[in-house]
C-alpha positions as CSV (number, residue, x, y, z in Angstrom):
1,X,198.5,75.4,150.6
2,X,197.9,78.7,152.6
3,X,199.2,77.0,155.5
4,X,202.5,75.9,153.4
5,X,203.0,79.9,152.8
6,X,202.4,80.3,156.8
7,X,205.3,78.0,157.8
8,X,207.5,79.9,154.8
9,X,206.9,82.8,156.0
10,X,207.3,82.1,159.9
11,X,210.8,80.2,158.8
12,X,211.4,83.4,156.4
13,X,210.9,86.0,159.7
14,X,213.2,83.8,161.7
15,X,216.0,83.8,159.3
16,X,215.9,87.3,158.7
17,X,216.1,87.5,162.2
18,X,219.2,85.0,162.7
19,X,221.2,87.0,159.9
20,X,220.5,90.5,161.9
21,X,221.6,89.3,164.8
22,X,224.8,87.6,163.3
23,X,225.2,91.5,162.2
24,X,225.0,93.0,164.8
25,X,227.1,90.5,166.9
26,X,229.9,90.4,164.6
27,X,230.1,87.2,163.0
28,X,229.8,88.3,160.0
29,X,229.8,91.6,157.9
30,X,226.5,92.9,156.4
31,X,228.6,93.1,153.2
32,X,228.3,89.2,153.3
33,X,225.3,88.7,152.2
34,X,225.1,91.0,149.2
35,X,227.2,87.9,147.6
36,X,227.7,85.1,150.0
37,X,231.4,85.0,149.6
38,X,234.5,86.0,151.6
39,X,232.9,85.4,155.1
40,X,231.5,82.0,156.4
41,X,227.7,82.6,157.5
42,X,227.5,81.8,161.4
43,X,225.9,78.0,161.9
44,X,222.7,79.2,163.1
45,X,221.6,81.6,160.7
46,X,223.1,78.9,157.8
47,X,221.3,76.6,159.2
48,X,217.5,78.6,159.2
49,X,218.7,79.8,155.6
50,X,218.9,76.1,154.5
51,X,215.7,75.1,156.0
52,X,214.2,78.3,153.8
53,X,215.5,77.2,150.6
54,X,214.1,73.8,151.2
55,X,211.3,75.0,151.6
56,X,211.2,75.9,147.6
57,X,212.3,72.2,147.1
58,X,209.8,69.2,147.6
59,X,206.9,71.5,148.5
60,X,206.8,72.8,145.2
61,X,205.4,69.0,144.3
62,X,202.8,69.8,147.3
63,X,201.8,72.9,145.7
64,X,201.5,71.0,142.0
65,X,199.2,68.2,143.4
66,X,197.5,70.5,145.2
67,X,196.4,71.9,142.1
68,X,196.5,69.0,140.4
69,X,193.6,67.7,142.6
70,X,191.4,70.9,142.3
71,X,192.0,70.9,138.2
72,X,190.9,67.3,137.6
73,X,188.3,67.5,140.6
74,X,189.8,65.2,143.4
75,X,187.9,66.0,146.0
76,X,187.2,64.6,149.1
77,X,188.0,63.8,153.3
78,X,191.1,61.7,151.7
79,X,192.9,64.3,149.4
80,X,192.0,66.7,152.5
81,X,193.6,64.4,154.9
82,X,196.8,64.0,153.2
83,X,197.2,67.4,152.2
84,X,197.0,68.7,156.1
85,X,199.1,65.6,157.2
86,X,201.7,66.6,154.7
87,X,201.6,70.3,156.5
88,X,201.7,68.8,159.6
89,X,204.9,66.6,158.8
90,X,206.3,69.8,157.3
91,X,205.7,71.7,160.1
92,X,207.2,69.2,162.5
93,X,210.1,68.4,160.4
94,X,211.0,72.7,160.9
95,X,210.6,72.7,164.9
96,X,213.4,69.5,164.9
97,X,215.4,71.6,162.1
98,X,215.5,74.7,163.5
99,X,215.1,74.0,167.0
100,X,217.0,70.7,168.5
101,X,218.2,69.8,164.9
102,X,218.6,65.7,166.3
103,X,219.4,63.8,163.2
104,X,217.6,60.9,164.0
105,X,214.1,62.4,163.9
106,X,214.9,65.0,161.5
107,X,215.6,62.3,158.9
108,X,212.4,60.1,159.9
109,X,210.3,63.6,159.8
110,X,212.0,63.9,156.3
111,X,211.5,60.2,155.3
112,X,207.9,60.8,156.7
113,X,207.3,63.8,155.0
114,X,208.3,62.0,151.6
115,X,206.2,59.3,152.2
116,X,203.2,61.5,152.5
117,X,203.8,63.1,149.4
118,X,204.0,60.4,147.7
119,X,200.9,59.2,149.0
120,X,199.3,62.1,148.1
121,X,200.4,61.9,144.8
122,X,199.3,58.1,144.2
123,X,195.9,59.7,145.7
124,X,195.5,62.0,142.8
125,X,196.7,59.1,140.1
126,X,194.3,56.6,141.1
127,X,191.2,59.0,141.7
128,X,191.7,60.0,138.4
129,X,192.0,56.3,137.1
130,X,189.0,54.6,138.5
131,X,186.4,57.4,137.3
C-alpha cells in the first residue's frame, strides 16, 4: 500500500508541476484552476491531472483488499505476490500514461491491471472459504 501512496505522490509532484508551468507559459490563467471553468487546461497538464484522479478510482479497491487480507488474516507469498504485481501494473500503466500515452499498451496495462485486482480479490474470497 505504501508503495501505492509513492506513485500518487510522484504523479501528484508531476502534475503540480505541469499546471505551473502551463502558468507561467501562458496557456492558461492561474485564475483557472480555482474553478476549472472559462479556460481549457493545456493537454499535458489535463492529461497528468486525469491520471491523478484515477488514481482515487480502482486503487481504492487495492487499498480495501489490502486490508481486507490483514483483517481476516490472509497471509502469505500469494497475497504478497499479487499485491506488488498489482503495484507494478500500476506503476507501468503511469510511465505509458504520462509518458508515450500509446493506446494500445495503455489499455492492455489497464486490462492487465484489472485483471490483477480481480485476482487478488478472488485470492482473499477463497482463502477465507477453504479455512
Amino acid at each position: 500500500m505504501f508503495a501505492m501512496v509513492c506513485l500518487t505522490a510522484f504523479v501528484l509532484v508531476r502534475m503540480f508541476r505541469a499546471r505551473v508551468k502551463a502558468v507561467r507559459e501562458g496557456a492558461v490563467t492561474p485564475g483557472y484552476f480555482k474553478t476549472y471553468q472559462g479556460q481549457q487546461e493545456p493537454p499535458q497538464s489535463a492529461q497528468t491531472a486525469r491520471h491523478f484522479i484515477n488514481l482515487f478510482e480502482a486503487p481504492t479497491l487495492f487499498y480495501v483488499a489490502c486490508v481486507a487480507a490483514m483483517v481476516v488474516q490472509v497471509q502469505g507469498m500469494g497475497i504478497t505476490l499479487l499485491a506488488w504485481l498489482y503495484v507494478a501494473v500500476r506503476v507501468v500503466h503511469a510511465y505509458i500514461h504520462l509518458g508515450p500515452n500509446k493506446l494500445n499498451p495503455r489499455i492492455g496495462a489497464y486490462a492487465l491491471r484489472w485483471l490483477v485486482l480481480l485476482a487478488l480479490w478472488i485470492y482473499i474470497v477463497v482463502a477465507v472459504a477453504i479455512r
